[in-house]
Backbone of each chain as nested JSON, in Angstrom:
{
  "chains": [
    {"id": "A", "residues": [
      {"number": 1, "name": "UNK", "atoms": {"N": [152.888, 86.72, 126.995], "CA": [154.109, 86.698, 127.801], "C": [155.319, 86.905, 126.884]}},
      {"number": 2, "name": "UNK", "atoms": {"N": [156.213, 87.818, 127.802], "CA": [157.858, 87.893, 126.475], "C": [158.506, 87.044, 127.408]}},
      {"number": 3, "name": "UNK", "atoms": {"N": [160.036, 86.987, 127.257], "CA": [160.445, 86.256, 127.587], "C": [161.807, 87.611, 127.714]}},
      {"number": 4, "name": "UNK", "atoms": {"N": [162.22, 87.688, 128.758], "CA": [163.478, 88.344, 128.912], "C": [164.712, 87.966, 129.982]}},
      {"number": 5, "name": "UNK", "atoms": {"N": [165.883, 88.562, 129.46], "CA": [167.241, 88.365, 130.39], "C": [167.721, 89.734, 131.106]}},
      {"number": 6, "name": "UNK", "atoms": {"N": [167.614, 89.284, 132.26], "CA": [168.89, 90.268, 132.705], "C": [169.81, 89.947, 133.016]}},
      {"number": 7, "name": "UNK", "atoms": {"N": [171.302, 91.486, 132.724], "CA": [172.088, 90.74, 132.659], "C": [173.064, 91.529, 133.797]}},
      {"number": 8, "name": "UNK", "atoms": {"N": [173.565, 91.093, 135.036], "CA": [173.685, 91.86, 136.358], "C": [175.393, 91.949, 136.346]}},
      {"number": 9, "name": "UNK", "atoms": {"N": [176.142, 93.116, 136.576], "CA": [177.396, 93.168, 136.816], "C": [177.625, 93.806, 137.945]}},
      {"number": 10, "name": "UNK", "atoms": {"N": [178.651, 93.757, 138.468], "CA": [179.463, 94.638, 139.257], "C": [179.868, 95.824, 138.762]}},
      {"number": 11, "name": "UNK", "atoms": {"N": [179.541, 97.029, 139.788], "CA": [179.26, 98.614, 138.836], "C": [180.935, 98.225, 138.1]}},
      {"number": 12, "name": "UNK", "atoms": {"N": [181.828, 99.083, 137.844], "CA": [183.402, 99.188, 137.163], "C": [183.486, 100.001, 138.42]}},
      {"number": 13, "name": "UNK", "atoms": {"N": [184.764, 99.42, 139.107], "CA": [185.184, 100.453, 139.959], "C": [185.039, 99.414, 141.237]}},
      {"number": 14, "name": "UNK", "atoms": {"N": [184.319, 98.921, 141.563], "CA": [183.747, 97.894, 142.928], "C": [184.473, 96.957, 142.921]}},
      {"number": 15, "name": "UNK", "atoms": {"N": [184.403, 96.51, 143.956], "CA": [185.195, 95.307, 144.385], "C": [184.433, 94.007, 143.707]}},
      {"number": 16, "name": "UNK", "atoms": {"N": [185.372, 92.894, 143.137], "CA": [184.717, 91.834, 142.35], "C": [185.168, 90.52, 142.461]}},
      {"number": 17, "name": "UNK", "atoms": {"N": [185.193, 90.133, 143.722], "CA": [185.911, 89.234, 144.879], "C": [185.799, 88.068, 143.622]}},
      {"number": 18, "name": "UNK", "atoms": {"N": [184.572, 87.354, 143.328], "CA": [184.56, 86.049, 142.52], "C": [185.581, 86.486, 141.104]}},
      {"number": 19, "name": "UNK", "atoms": {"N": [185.411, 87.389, 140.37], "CA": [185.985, 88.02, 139.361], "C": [187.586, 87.859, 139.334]}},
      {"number": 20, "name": "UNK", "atoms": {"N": [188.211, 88.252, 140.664], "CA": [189.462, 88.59, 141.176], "C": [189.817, 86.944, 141.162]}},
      {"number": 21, "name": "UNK", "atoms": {"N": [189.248, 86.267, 141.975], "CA": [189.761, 84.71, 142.378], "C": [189.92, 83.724, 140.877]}},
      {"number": 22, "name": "UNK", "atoms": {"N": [188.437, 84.083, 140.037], "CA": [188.56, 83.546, 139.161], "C": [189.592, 83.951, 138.057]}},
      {"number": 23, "name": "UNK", "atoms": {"N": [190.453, 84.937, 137.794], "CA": [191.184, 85.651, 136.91], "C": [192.481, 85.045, 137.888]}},
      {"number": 24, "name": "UNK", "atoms": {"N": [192.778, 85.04, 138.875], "CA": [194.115, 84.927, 139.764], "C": [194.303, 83.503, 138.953]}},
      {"number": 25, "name": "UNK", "atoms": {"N": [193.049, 82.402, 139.602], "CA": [193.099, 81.039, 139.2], "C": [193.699, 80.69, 137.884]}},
      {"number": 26, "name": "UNK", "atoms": {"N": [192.823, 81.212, 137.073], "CA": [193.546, 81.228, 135.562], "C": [195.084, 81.712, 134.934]}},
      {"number": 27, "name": "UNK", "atoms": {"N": [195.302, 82.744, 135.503], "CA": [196.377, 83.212, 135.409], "C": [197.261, 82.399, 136.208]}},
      {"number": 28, "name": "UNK", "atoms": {"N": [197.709, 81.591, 136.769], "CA": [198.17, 81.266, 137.458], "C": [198.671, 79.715, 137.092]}},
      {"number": 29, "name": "UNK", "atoms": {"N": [197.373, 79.408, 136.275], "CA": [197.712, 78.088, 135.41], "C": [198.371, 78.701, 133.856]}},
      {"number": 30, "name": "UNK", "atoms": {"N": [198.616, 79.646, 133.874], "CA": [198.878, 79.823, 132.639], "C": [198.403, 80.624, 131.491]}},
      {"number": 31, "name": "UNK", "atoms": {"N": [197.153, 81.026, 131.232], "CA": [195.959, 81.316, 130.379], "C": [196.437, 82.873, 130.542]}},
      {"number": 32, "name": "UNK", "atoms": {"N": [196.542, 83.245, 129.161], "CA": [196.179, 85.028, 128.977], "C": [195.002, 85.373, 129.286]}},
      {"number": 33, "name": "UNK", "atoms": {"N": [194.418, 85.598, 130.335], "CA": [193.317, 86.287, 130.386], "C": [193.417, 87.591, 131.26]}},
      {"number": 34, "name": "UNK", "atoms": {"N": [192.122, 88.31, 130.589], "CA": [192.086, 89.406, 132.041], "C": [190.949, 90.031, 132.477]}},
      {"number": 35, "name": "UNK", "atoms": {"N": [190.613, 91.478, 133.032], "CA": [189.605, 91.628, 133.587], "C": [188.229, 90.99, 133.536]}},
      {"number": 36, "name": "UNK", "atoms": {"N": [188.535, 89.884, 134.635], "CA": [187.492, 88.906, 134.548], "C": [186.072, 89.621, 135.841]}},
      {"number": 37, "name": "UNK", "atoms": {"N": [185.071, 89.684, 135.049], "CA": [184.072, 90.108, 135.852], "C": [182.983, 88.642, 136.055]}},
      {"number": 38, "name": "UNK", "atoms": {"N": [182.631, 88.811, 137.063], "CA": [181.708, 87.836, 137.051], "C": [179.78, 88.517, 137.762]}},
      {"number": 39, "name": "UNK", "atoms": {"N": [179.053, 87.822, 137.742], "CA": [177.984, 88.653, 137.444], "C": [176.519, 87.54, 137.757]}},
      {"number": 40, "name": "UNK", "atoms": {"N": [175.758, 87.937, 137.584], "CA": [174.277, 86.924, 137.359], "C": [173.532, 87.117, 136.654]}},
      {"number": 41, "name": "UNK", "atoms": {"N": [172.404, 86.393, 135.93], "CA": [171.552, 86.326, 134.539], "C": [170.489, 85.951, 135.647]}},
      {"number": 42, "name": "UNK", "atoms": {"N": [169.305, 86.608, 135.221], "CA": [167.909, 86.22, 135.569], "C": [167.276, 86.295, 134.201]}},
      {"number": 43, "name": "UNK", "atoms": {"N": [166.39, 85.287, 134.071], "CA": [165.598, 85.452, 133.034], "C": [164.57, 84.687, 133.671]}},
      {"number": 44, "name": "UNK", "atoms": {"N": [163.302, 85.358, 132.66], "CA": [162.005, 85.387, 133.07], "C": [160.932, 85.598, 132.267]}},
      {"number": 45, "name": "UNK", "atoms": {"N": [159.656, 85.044, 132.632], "CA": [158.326, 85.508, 131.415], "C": [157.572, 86.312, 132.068]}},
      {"number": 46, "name": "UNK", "atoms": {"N": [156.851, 86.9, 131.312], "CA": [156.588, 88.111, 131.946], "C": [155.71, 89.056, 131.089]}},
      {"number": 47, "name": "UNK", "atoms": {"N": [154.188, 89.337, 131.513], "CA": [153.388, 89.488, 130.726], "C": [153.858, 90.688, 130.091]}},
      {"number": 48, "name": "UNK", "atoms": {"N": [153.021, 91.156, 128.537], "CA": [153.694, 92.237, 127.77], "C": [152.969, 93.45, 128.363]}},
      {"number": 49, "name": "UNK", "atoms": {"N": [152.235, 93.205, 129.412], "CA": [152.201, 95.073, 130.042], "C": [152.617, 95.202, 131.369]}},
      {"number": 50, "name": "UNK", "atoms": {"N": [153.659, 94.283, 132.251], "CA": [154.161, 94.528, 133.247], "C": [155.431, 95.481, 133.042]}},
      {"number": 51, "name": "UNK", "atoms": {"N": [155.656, 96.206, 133.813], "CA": [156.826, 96.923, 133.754], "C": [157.756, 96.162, 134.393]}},
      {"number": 52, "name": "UNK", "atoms": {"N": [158.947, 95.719, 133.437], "CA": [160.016, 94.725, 133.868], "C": [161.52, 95.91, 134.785]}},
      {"number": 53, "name": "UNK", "atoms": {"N": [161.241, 96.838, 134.115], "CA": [162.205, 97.708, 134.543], "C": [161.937, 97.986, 136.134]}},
      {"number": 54, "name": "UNK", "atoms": {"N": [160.681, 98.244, 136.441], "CA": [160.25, 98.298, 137.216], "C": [160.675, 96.928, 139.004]}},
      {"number": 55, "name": "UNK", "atoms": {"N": [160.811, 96.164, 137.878], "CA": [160.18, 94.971, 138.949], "C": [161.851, 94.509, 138.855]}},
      {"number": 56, "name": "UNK", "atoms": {"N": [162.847, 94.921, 137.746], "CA": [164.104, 94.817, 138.119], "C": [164.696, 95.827, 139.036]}},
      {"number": 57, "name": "UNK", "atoms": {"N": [164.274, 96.574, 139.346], "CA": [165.123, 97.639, 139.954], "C": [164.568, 97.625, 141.223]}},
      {"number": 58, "name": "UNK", "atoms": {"N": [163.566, 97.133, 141.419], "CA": [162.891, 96.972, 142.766], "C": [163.159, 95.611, 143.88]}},
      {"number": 59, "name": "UNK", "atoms": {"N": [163.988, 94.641, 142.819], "CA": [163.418, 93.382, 143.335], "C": [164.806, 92.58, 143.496]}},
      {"number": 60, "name": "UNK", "atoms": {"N": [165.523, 92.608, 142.048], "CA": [166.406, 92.058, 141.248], "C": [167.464, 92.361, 141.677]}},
      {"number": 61, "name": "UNK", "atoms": {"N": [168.093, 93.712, 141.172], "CA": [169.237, 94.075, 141.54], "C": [169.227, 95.265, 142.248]}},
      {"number": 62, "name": "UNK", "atoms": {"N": [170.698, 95.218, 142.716], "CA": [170.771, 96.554, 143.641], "C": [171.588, 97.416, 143.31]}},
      {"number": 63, "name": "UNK", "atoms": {"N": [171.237, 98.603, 142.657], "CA": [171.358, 99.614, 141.979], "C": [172.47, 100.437, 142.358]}},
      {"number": 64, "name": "UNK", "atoms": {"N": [173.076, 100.377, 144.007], "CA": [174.019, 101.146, 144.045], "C": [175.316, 100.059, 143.824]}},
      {"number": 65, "name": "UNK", "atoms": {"N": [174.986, 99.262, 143.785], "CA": [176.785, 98.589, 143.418], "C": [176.656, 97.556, 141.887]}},
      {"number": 66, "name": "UNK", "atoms": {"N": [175.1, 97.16, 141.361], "CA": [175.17, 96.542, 140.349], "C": [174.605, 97.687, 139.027]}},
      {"number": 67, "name": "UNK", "atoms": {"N": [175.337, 97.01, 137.897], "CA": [175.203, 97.473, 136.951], "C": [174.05, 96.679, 136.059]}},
      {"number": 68, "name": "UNK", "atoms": {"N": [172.973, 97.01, 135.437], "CA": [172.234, 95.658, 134.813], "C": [171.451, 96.204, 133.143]}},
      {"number": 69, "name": "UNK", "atoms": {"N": [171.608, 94.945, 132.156], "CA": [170.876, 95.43, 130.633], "C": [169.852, 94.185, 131.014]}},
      {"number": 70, "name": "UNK", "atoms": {"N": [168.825, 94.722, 130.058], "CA": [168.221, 93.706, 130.155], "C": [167.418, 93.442, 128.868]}},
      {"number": 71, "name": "UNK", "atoms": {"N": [167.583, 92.566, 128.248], "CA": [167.342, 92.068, 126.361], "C": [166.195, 91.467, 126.454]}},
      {"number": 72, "name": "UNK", "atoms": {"N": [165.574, 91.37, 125.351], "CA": [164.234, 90.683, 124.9], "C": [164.545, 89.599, 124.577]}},
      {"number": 73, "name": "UNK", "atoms": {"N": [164.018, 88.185, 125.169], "CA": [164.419, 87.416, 123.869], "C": [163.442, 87.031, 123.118]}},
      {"number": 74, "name": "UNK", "atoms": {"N": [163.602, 86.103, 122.17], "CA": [162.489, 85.644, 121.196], "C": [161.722, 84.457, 121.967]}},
      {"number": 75, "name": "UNK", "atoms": {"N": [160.328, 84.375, 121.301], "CA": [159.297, 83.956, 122.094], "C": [160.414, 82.358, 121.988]}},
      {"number": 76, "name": "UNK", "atoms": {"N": [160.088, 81.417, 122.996], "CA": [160.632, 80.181, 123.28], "C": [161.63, 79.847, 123.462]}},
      {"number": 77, "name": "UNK", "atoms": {"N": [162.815, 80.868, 123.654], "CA": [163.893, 80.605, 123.909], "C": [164.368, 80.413, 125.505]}}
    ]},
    {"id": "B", "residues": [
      {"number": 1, "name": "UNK", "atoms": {"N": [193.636, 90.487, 122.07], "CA": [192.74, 90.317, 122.699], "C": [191.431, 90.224, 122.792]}},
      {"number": 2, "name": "UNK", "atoms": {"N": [190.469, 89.5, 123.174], "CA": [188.938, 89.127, 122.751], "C": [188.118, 89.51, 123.939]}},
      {"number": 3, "name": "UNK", "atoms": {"N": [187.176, 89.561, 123.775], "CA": [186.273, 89.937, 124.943], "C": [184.735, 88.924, 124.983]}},
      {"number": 4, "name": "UNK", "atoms": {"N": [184.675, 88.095, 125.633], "CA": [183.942, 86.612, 125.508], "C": [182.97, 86.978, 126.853]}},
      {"number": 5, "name": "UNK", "atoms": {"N": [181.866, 86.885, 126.798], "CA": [180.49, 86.787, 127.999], "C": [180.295, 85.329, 127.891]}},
      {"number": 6, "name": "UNK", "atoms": {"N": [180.362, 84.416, 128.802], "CA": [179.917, 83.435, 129.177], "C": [178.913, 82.975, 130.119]}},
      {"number": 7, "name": "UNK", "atoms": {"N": [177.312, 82.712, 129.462], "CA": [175.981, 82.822, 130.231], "C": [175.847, 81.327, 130.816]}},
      {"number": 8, "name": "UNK", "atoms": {"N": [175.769, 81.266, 132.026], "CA": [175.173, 79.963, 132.807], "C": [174.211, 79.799, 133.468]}},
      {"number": 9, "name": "UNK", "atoms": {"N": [173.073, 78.871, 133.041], "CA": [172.15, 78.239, 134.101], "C": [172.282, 77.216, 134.07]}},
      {"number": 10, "name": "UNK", "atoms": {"N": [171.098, 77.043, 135.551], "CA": [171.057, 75.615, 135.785], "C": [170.327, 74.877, 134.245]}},
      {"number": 11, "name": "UNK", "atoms": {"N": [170.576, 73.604, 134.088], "CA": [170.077, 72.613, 133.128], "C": [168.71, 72.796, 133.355]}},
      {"number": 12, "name": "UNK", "atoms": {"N": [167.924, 72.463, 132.442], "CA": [166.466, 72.531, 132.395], "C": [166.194, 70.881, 133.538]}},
      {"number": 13, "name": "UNK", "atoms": {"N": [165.014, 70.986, 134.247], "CA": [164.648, 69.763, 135.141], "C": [165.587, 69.936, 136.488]}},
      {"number": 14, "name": "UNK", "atoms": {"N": [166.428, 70.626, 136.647], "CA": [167.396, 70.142, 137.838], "C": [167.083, 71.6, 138.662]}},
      {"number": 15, "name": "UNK", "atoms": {"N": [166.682, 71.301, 140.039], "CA": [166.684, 73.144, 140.718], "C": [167.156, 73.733, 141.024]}},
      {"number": 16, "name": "UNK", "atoms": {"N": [166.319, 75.102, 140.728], "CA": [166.794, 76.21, 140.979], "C": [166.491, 76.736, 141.969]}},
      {"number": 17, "name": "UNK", "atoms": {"N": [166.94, 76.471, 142.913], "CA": [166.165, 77.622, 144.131], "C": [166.159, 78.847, 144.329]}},
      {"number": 18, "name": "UNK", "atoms": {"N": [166.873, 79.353, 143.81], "CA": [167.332, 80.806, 143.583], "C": [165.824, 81.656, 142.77]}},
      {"number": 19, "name": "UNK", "atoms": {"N": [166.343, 80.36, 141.59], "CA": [164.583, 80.88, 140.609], "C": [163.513, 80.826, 141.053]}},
      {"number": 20, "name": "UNK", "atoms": {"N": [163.178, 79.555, 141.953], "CA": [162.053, 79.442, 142.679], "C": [161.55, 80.357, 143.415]}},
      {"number": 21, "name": "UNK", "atoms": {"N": [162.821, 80.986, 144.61], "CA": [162.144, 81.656, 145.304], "C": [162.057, 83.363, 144.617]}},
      {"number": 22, "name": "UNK", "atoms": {"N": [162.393, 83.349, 143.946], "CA": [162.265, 84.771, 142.989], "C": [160.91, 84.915, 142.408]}},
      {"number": 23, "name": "UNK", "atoms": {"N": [160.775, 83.658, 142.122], "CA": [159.469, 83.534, 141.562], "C": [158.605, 83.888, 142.226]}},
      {"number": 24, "name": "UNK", "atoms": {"N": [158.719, 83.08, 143.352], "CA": [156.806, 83.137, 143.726], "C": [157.128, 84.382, 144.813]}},
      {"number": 25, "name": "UNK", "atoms": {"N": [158.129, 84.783, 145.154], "CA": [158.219, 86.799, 145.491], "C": [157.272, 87.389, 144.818]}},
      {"number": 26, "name": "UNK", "atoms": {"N": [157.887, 87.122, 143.314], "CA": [157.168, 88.218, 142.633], "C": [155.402, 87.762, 142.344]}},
      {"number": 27, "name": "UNK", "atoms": {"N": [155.367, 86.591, 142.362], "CA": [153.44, 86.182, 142.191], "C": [152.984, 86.732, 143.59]}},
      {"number": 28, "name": "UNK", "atoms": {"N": [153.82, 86.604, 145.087], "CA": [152.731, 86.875, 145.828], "C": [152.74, 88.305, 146.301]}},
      {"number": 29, "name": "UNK", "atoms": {"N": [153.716, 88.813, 145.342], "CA": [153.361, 90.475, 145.264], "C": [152.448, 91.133, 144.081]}},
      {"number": 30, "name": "UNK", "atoms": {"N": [151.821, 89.688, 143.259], "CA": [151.287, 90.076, 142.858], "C": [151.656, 90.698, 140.845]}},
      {"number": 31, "name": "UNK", "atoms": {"N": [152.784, 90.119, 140.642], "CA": [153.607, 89.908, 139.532], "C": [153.138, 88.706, 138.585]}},
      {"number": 32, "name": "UNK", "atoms": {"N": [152.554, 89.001, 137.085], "CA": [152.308, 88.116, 136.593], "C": [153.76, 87.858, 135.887]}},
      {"number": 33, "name": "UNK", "atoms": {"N": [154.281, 86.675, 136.464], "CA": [155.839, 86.159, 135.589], "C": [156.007, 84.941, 135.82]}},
      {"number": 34, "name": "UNK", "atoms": {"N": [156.463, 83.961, 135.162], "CA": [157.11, 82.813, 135.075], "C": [157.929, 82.239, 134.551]}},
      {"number": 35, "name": "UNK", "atoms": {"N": [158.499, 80.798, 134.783], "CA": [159.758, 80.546, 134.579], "C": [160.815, 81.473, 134.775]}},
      {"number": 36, "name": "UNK", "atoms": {"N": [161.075, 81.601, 136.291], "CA": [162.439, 82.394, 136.306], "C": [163.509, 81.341, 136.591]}},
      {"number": 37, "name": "UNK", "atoms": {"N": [164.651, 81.875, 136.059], "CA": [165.862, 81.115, 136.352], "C": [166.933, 82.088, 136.693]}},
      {"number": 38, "name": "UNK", "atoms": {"N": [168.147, 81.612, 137.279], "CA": [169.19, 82.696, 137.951], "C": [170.193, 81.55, 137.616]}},
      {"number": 39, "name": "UNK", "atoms": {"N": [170.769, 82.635, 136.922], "CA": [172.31, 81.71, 136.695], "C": [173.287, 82.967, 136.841]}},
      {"number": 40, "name": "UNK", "atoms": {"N": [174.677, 82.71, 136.201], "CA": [175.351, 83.175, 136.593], "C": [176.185, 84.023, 134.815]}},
      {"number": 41, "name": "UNK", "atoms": {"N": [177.224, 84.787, 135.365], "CA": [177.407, 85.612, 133.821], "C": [178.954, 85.516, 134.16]}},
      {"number": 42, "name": "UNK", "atoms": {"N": [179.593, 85.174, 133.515], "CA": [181.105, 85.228, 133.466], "C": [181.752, 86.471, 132.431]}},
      {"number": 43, "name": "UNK", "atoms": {"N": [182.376, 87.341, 132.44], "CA": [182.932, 88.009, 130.853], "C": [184.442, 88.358, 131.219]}},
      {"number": 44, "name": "UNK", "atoms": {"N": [185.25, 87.759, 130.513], "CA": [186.728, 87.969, 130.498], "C": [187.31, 88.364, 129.026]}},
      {"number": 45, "name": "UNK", "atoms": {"N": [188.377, 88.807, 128.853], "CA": [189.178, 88.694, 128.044], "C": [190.538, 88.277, 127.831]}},
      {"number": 46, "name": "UNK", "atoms": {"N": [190.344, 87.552, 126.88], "CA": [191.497, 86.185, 126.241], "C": [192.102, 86.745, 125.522]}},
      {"number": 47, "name": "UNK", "atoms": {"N": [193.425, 85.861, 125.002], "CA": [194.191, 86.018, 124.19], "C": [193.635, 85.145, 122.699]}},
      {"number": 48, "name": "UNK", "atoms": {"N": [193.499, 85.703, 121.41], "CA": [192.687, 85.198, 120.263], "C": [193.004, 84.017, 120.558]}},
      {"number": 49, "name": "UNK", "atoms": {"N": [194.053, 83.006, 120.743], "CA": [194.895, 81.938, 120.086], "C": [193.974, 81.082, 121.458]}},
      {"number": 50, "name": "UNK", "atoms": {"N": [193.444, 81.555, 122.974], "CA": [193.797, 80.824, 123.609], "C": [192.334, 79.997, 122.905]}},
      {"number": 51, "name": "UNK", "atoms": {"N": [191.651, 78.819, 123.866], "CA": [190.788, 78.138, 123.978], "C": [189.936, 78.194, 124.404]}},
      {"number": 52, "name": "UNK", "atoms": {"N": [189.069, 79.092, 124.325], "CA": [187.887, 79.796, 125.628], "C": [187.358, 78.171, 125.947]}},
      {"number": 53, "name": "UNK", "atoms": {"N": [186.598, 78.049, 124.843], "CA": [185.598, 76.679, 125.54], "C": [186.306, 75.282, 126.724]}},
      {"number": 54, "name": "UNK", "atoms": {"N": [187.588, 75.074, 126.315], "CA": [188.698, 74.582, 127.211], "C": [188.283, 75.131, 128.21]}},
      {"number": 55, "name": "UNK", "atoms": {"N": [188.467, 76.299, 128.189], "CA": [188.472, 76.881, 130.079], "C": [187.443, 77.218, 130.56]}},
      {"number": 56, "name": "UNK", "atoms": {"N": [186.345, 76.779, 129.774], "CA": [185.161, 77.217, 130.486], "C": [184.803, 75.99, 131.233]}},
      {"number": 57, "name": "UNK", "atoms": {"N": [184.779, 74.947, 130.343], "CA": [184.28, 73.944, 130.576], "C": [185.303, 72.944, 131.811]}},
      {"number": 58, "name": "UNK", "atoms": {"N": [186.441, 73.505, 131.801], "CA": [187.928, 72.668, 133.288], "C": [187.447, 73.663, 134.275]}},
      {"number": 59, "name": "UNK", "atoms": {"N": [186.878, 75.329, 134.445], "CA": [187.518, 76.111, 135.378], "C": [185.944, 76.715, 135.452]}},
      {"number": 60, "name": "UNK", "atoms": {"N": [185.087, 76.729, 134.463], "CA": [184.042, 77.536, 134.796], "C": [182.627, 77.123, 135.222]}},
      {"number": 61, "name": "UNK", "atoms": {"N": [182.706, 76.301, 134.397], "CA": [181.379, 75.78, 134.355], "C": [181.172, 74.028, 135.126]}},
      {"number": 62, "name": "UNK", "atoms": {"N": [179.83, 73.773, 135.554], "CA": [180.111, 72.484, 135.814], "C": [179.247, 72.186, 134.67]}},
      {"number": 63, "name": "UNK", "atoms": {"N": [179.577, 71.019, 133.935], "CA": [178.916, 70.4, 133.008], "C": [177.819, 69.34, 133.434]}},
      {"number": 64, "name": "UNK", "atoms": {"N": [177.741, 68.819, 134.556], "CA": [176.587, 67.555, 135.357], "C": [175.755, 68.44, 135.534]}},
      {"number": 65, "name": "UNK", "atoms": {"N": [174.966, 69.739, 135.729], "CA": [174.207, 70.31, 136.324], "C": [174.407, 71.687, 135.627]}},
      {"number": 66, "name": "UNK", "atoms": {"N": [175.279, 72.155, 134.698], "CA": [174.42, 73.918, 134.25], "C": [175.385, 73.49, 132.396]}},
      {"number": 67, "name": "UNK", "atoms": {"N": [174.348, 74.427, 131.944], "CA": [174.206, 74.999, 130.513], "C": [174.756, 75.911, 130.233]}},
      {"number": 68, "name": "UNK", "atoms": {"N": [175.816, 76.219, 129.328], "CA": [176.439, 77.4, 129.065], "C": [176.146, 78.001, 127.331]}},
      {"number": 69, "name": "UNK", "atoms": {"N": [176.266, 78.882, 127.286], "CA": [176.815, 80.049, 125.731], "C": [177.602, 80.832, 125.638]}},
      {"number": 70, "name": "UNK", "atoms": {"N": [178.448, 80.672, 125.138], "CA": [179.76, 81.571, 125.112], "C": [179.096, 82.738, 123.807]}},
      {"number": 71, "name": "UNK", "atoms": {"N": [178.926, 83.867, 124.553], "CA": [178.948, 84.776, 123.255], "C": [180.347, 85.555, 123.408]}},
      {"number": 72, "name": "UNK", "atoms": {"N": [180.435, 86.131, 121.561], "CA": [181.907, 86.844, 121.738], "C": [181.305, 88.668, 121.658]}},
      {"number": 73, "name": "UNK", "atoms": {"N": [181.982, 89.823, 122.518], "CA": [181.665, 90.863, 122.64], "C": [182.097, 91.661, 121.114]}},
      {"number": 74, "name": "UNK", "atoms": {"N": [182.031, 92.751, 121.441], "CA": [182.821, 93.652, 120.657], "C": [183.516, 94.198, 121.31]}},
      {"number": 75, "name": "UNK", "atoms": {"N": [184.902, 94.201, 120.737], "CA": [186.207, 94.874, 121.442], "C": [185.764, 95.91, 122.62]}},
      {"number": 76, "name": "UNK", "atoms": {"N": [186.183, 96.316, 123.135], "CA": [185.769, 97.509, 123.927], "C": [184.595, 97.424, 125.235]}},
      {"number": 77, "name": "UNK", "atoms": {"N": [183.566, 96.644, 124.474], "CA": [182.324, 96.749, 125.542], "C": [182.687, 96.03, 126.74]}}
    ]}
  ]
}
């Protein structure tokens, strides 16, 4: 088994309602911040001959409005 | 200006339902995978001086129930 992350955004360009509220919020108290995106992490084990690409793009995310990488991590993390 | 990804899950022991039901999707389709978890991905950019961990921890994160890592990007990405 590996152990991997994905890592899910909002394509650039889309609407990013949590992103927007959370950047207003901040800004608003004060804080330099800016294009705040917000997003979701799945991680998972996952034997070393399943196709993960596969089973992300099918399952996970949705391809016409999310953007997604997805990293290896090291065994036990 | 900095460019900071901030990764959240739930705490280890406390549930996930999100993960749960992702999970056994993918076993009763027949997916050898385990331990999934679904958290969430924050990435903004700050001003160097400000306090990321300050604001993660008042505005982002709840600390009773999820785990965070602040990684820092490279300019641009």
């Amino acid at each position: 088994m590996k152990r991997v992350r994905i890592l899910i955004k909002p394509k650039k360009g889309l609407l990013d309602p949590q992103g927007r509220a959370v950047e207003e919020l901040l800004k608003d108290r004060g804080f330099k911040v800016g294009e705040v995106q917000v997003g979701k992490i799945v991680e998972l084990s996952v034997e070393d001959n399943e196709n993960i690409k596969d089973i992300v793009e099918r399952f996970i995310v949705n391809p016409l409005i999310e953007e997604y990488e997805i990293e290896e991590l090291n065994n036990g993390s």
